[in-house]
Predicted model as a PDB file, atoms N, CA, C, CB and O in Angstrom, pLDDT in the B-factor column:
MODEL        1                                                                  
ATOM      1  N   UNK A   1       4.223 -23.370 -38.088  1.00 69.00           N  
ATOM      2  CA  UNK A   1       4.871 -22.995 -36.851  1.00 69.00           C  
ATOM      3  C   UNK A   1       4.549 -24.060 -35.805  1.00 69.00           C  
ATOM      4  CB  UNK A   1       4.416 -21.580 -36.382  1.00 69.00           C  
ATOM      5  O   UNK A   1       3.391 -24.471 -35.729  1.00 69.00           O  
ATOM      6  N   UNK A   2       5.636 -24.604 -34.875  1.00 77.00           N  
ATOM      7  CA  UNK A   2       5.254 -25.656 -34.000  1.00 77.00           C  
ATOM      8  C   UNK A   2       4.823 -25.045 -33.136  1.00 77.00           C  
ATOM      9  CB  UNK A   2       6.111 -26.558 -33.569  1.00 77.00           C  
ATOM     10  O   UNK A   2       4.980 -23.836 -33.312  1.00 77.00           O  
ATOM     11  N   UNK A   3       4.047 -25.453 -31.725  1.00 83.00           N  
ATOM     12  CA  UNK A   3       3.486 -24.914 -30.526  1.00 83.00           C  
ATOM     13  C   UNK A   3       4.712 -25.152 -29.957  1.00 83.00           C  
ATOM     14  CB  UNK A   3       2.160 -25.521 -29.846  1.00 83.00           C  
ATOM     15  O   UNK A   3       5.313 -26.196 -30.212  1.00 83.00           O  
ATOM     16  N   UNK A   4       5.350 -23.971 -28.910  1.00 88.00           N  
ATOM     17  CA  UNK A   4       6.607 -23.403 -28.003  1.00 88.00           C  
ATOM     18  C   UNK A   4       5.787 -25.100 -26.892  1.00 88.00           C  
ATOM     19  CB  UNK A   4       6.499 -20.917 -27.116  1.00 88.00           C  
ATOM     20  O   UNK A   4       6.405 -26.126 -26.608  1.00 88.00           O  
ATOM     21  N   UNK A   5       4.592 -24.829 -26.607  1.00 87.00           N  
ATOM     22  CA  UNK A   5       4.653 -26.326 -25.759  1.00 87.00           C  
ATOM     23  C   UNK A   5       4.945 -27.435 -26.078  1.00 87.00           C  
ATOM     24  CB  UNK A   5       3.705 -26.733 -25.321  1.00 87.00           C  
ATOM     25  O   UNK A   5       5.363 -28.206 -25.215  1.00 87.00           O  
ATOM     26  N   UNK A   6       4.794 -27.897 -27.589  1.00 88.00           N  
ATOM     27  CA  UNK A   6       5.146 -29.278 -27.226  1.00 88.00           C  
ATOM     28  C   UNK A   6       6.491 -28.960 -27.794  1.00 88.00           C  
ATOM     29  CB  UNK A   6       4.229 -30.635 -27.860  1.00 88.00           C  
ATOM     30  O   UNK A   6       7.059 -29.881 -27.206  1.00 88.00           O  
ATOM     31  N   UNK A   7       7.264 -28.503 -28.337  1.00 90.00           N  
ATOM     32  CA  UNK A   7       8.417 -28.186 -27.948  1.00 90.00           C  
ATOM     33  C   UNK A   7       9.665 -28.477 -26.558  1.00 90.00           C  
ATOM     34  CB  UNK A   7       8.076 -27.199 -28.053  1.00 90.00           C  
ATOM     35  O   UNK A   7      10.816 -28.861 -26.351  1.00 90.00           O  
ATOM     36  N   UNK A   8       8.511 -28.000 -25.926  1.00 92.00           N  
ATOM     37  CA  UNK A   8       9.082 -27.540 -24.245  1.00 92.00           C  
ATOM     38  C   UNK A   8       8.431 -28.817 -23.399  1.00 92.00           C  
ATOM     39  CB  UNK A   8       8.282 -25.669 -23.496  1.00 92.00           C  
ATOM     40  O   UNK A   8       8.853 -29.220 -22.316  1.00 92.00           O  
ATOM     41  N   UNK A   9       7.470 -29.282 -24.035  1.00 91.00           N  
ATOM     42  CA  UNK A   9       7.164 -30.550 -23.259  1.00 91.00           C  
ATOM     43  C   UNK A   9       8.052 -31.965 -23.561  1.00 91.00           C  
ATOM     44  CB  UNK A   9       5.647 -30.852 -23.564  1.00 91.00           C  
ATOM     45  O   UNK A   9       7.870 -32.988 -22.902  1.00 91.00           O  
ATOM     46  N   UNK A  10       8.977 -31.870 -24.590  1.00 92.00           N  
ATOM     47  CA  UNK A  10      10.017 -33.152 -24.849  1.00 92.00           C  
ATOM     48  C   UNK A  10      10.770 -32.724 -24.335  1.00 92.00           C  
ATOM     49  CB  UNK A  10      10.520 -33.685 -26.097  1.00 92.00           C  
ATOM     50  O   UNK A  10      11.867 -32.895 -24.867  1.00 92.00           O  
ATOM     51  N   UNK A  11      10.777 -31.905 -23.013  1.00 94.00           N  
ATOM     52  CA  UNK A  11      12.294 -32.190 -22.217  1.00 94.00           C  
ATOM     53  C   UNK A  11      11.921 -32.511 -20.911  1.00 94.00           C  
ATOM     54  CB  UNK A  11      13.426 -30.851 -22.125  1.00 94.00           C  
ATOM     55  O   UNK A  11      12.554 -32.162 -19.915  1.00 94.00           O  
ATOM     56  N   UNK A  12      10.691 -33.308 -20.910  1.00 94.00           N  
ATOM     57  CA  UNK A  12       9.829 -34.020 -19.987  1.00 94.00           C  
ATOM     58  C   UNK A  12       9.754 -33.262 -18.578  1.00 94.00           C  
ATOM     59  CB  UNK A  12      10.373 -35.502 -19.814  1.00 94.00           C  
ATOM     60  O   UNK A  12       9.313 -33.920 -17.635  1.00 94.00           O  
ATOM     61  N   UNK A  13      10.165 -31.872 -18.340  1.00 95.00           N  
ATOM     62  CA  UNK A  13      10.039 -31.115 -17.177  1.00 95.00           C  
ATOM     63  C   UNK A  13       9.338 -30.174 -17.071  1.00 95.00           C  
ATOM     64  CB  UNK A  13      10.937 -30.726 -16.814  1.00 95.00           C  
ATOM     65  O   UNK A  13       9.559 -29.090 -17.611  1.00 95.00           O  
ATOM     66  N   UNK A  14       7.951 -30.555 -16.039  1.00 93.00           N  
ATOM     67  CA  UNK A  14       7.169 -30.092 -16.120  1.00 93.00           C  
ATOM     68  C   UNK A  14       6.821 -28.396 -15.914  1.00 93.00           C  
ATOM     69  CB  UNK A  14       6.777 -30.856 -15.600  1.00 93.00           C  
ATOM     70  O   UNK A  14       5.884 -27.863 -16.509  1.00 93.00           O  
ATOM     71  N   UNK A  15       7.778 -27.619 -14.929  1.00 95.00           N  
ATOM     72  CA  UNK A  15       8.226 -26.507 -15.049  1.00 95.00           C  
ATOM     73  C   UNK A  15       8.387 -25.789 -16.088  1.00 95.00           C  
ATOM     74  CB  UNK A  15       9.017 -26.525 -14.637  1.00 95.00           C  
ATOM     75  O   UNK A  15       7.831 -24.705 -16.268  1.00 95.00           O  
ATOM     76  N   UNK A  16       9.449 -26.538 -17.144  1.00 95.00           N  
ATOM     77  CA  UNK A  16       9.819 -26.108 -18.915  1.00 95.00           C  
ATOM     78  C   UNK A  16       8.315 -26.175 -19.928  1.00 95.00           C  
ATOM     79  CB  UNK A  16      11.165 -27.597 -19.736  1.00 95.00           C  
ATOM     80  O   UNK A  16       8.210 -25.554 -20.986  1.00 95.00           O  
ATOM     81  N   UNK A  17       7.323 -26.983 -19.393  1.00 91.00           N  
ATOM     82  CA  UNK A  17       6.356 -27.015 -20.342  1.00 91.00           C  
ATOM     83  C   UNK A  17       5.501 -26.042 -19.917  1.00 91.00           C  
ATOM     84  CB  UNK A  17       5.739 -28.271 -20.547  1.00 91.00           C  
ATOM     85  O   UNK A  17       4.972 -25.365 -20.799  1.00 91.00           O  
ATOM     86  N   UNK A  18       5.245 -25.816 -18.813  1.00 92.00           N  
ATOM     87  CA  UNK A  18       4.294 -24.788 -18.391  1.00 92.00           C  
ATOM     88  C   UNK A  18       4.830 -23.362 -19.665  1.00 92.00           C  
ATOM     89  CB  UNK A  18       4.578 -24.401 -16.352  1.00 92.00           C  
ATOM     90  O   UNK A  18       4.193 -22.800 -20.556  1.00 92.00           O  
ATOM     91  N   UNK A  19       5.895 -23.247 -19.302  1.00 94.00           N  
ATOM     92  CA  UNK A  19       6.551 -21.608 -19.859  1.00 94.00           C  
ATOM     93  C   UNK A  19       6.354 -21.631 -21.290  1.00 94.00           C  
ATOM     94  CB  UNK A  19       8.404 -21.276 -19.583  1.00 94.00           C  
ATOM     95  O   UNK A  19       6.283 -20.617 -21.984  1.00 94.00           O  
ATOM     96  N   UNK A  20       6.252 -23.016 -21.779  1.00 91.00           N  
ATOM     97  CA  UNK A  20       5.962 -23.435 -23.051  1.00 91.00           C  
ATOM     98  C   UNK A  20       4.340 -23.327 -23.435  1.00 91.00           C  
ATOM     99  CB  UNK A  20       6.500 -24.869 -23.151  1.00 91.00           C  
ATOM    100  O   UNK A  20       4.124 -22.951 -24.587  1.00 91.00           O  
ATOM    101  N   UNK A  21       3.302 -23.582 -22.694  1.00 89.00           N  
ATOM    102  CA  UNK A  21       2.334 -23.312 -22.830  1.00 89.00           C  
ATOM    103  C   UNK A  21       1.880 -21.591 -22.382  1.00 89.00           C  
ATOM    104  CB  UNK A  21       1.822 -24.377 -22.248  1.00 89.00           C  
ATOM    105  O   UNK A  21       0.852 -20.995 -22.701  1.00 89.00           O  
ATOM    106  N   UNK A  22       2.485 -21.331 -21.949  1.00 90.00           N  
ATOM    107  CA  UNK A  22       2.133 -19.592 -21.710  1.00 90.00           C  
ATOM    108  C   UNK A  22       2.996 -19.128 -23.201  1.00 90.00           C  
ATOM    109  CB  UNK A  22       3.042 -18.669 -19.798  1.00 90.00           C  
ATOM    110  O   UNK A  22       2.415 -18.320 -23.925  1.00 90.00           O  
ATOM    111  N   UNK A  23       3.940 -19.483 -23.502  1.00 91.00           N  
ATOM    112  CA  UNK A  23       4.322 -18.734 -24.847  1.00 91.00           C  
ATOM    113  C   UNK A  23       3.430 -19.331 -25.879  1.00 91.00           C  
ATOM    114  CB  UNK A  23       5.940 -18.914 -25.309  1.00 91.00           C  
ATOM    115  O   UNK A  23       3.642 -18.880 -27.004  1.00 91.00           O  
ATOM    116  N   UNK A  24       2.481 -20.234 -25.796  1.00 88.00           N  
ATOM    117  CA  UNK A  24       1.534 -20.687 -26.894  1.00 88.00           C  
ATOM    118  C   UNK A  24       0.588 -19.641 -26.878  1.00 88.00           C  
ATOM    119  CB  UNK A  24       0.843 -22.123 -26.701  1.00 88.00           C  
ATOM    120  O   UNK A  24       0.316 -19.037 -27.916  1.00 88.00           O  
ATOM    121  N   UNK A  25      -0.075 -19.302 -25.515  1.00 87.00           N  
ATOM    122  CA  UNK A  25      -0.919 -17.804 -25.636  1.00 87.00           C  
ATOM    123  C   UNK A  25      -0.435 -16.888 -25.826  1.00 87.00           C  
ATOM    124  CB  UNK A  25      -1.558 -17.321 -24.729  1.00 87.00           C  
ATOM    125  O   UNK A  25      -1.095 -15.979 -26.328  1.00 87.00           O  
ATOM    126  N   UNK A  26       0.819 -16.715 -25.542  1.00 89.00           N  
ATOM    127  CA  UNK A  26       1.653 -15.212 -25.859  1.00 89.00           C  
ATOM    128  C   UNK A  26       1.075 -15.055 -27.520  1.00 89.00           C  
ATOM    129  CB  UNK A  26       3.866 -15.356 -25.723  1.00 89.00           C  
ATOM    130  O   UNK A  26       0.183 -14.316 -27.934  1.00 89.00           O  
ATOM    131  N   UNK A  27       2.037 -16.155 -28.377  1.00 88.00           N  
ATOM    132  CA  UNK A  27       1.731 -16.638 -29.586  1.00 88.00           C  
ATOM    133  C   UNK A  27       0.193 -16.261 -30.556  1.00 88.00           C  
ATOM    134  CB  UNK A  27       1.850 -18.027 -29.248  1.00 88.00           C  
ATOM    135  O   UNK A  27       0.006 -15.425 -31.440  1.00 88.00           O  
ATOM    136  N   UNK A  28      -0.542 -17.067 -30.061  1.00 87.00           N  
ATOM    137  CA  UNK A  28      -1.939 -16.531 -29.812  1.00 87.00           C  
ATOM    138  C   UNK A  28      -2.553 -15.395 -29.967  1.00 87.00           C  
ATOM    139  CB  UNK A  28      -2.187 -16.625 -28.854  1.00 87.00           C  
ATOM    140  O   UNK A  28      -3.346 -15.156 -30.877  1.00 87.00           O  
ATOM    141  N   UNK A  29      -2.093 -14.336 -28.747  1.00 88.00           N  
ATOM    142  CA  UNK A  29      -2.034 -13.222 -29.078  1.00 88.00           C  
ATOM    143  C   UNK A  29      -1.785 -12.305 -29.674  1.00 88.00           C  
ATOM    144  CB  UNK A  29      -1.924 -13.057 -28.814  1.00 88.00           C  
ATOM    145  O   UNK A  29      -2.590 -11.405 -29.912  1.00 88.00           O  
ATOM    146  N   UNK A  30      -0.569 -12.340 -30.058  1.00 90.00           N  
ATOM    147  CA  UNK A  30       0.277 -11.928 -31.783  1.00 90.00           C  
ATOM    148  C   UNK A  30      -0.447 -11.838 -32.141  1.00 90.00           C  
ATOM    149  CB  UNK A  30       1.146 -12.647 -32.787  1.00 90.00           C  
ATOM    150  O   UNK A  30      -1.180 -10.850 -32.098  1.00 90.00           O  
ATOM    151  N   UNK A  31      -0.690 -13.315 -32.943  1.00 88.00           N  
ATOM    152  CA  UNK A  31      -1.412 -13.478 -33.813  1.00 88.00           C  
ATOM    153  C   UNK A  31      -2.644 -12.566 -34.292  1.00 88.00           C  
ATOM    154  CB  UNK A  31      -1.664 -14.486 -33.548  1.00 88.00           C  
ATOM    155  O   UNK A  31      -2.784 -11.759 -35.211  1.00 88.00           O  
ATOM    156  N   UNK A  32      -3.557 -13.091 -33.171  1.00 88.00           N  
ATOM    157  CA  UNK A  32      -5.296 -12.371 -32.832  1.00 88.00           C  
ATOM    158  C   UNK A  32      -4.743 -10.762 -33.183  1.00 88.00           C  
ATOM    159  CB  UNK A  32      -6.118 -12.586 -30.588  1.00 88.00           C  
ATOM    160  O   UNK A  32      -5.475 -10.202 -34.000  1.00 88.00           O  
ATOM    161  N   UNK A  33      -3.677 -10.004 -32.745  1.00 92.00           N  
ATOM    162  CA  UNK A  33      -3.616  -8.642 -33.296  1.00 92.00           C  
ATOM    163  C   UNK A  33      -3.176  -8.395 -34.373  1.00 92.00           C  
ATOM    164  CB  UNK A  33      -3.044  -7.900 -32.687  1.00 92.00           C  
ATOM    165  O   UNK A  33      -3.391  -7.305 -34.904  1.00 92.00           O  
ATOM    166  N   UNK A  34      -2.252  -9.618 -35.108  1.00 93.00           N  
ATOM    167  CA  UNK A  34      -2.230  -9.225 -36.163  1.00 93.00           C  
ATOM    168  C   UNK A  34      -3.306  -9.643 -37.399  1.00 93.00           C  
ATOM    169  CB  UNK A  34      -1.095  -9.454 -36.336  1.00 93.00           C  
ATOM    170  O   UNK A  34      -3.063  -9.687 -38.605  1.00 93.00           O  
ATOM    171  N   UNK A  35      -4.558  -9.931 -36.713  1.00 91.00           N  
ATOM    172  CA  UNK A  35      -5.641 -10.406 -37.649  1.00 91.00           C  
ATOM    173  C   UNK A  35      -5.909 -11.826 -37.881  1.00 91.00           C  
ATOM    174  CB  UNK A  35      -5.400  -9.909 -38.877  1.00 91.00           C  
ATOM    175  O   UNK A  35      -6.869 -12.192 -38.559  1.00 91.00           O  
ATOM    176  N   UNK A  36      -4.918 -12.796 -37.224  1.00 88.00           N  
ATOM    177  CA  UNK A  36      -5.026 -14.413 -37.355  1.00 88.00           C  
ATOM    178  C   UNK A  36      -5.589 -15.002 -36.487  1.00 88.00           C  
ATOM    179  CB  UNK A  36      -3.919 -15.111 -37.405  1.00 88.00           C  
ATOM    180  O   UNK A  36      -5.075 -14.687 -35.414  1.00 88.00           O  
ATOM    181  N   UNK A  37      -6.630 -15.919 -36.322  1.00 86.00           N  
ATOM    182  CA  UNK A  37      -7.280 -16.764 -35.112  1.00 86.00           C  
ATOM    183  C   UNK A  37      -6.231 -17.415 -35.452  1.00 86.00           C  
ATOM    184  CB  UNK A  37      -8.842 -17.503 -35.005  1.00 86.00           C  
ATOM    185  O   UNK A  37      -6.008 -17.418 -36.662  1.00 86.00           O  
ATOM    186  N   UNK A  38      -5.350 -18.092 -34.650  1.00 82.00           N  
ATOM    187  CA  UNK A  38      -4.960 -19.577 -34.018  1.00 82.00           C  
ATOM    188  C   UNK A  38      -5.141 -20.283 -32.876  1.00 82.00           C  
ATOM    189  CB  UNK A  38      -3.911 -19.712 -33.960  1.00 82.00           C  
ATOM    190  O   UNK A  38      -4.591 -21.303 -32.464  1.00 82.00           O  
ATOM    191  N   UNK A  39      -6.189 -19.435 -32.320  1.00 77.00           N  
ATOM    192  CA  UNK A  39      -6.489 -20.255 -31.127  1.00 77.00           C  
ATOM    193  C   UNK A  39      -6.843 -21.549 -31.185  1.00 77.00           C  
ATOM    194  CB  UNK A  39      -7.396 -19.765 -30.475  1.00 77.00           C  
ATOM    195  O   UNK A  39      -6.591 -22.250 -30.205  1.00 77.00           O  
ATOM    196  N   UNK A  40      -7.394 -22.036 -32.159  1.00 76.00           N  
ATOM    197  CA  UNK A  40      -7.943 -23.441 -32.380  1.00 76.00           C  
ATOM    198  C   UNK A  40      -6.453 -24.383 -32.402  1.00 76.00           C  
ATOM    199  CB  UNK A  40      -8.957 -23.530 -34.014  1.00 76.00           C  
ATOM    200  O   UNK A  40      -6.287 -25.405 -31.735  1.00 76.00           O  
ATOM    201  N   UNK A  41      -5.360 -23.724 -33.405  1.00 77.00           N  
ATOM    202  CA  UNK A  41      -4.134 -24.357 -33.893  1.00 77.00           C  
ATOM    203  C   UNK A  41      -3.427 -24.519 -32.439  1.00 77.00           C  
ATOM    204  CB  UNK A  41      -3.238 -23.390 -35.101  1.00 77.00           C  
ATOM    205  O   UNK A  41      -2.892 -25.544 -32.017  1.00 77.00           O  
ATOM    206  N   UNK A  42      -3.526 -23.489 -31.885  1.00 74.00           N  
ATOM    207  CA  UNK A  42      -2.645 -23.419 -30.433  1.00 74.00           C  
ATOM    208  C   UNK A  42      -3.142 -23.874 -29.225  1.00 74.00           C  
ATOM    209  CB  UNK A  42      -2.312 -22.092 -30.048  1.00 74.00           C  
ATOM    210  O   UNK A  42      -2.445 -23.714 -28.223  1.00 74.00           O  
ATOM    211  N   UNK A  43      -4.480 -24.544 -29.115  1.00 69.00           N  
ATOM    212  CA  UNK A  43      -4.734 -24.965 -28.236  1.00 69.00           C  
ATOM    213  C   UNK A  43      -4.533 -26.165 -27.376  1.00 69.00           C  
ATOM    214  CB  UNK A  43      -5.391 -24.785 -28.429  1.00 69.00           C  
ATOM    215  O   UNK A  43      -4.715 -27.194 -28.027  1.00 69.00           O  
ATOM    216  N   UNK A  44      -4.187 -26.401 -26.003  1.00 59.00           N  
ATOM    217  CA  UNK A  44      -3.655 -27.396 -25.565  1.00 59.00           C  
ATOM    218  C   UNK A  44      -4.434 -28.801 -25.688  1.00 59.00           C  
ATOM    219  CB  UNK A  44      -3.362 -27.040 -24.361  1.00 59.00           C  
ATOM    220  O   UNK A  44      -5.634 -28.738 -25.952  1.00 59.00           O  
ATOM    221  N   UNK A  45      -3.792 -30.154 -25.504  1.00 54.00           N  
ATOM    222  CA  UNK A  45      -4.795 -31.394 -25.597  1.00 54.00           C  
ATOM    223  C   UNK A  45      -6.370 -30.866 -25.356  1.00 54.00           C  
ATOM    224  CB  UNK A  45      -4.369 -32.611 -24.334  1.00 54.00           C  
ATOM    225  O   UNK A  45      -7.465 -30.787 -25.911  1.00 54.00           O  
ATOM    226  N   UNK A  46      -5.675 -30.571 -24.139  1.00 50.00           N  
ATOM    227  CA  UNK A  46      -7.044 -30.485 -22.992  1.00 50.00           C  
ATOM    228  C   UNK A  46      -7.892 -29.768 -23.688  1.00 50.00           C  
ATOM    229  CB  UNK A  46      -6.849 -29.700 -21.434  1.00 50.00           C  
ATOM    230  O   UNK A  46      -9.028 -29.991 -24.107  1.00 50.00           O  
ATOM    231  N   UNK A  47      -6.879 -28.503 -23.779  1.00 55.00           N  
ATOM    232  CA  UNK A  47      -8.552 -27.181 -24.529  1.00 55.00           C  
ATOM    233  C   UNK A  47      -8.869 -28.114 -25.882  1.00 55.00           C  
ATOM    234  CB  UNK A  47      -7.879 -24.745 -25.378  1.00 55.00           C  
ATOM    235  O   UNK A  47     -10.059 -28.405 -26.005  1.00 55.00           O  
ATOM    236  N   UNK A  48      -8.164 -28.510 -26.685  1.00 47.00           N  
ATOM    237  CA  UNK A  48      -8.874 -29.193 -28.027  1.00 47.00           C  
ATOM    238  C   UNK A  48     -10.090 -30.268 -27.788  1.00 47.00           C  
ATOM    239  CB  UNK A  48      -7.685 -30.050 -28.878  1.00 47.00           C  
ATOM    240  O   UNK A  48     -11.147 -30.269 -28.420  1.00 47.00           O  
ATOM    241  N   UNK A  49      -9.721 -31.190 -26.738  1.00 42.00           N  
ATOM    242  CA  UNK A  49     -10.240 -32.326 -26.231  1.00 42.00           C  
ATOM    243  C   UNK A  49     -11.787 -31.299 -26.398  1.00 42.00           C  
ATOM    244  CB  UNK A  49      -9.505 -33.019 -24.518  1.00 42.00           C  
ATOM    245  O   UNK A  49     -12.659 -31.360 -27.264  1.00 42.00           O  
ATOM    246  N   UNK A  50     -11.641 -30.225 -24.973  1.00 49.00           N  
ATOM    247  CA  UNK A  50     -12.741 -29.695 -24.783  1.00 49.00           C  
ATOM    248  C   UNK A  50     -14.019 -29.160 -26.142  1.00 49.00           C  
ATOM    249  CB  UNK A  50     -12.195 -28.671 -23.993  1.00 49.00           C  
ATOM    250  O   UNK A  50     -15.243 -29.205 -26.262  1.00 49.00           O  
ATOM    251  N   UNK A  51     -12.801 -28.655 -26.995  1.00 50.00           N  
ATOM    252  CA  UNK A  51     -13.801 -27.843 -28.292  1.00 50.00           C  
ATOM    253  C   UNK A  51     -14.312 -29.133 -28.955  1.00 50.00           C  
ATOM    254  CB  UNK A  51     -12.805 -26.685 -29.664  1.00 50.00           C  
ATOM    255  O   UNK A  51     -15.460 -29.528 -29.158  1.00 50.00           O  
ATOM    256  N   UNK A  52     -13.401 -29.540 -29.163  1.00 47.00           N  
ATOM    257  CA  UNK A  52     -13.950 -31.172 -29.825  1.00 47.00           C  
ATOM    258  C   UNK A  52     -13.745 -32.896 -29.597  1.00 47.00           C  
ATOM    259  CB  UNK A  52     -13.489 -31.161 -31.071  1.00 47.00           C  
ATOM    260  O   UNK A  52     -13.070 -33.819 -30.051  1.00 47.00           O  
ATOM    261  N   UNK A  53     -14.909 -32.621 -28.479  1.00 52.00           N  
ATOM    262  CA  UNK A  53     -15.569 -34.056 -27.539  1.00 52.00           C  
ATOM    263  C   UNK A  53     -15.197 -34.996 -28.870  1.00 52.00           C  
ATOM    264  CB  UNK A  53     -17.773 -34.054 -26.958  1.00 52.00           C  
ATOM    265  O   UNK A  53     -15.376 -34.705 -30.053  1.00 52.00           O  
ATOM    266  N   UNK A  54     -14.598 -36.266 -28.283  1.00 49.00           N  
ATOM    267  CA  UNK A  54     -15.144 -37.298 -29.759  1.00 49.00           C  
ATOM    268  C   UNK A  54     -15.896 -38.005 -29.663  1.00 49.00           C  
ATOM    269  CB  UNK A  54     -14.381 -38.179 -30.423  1.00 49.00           C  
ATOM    270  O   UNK A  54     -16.243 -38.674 -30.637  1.00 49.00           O  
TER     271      UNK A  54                                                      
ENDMDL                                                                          
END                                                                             
């Protein structure tokens, strides 16, 4: 499954990516209730950057 953000971030408007990154947690959430972590899979640059410094 692709992330709804970077999706929504190749139409280079930054407005469209935001809504794209809130449907990545929407996503997320699903998930987590239906028993799946993807938080790691769905997480933005930034949050990944954060979990894993290089």
């Amino acid at each position: 499954m692709h992330r709804p953000s970077d999706e929504f971030a190749s139409l280079g408007i930054p407005e469209v990516t935001k809504v794209g990154e809130d449907l990545d947690r929407l996503v997320v959430e699903l998930l987590r209730v239906c028993g799946v972590d993807a938080s790691e899979t769905f997480a933005t640059n930034a949050e990944h950057t954060r979990l894993h410094p290089a």
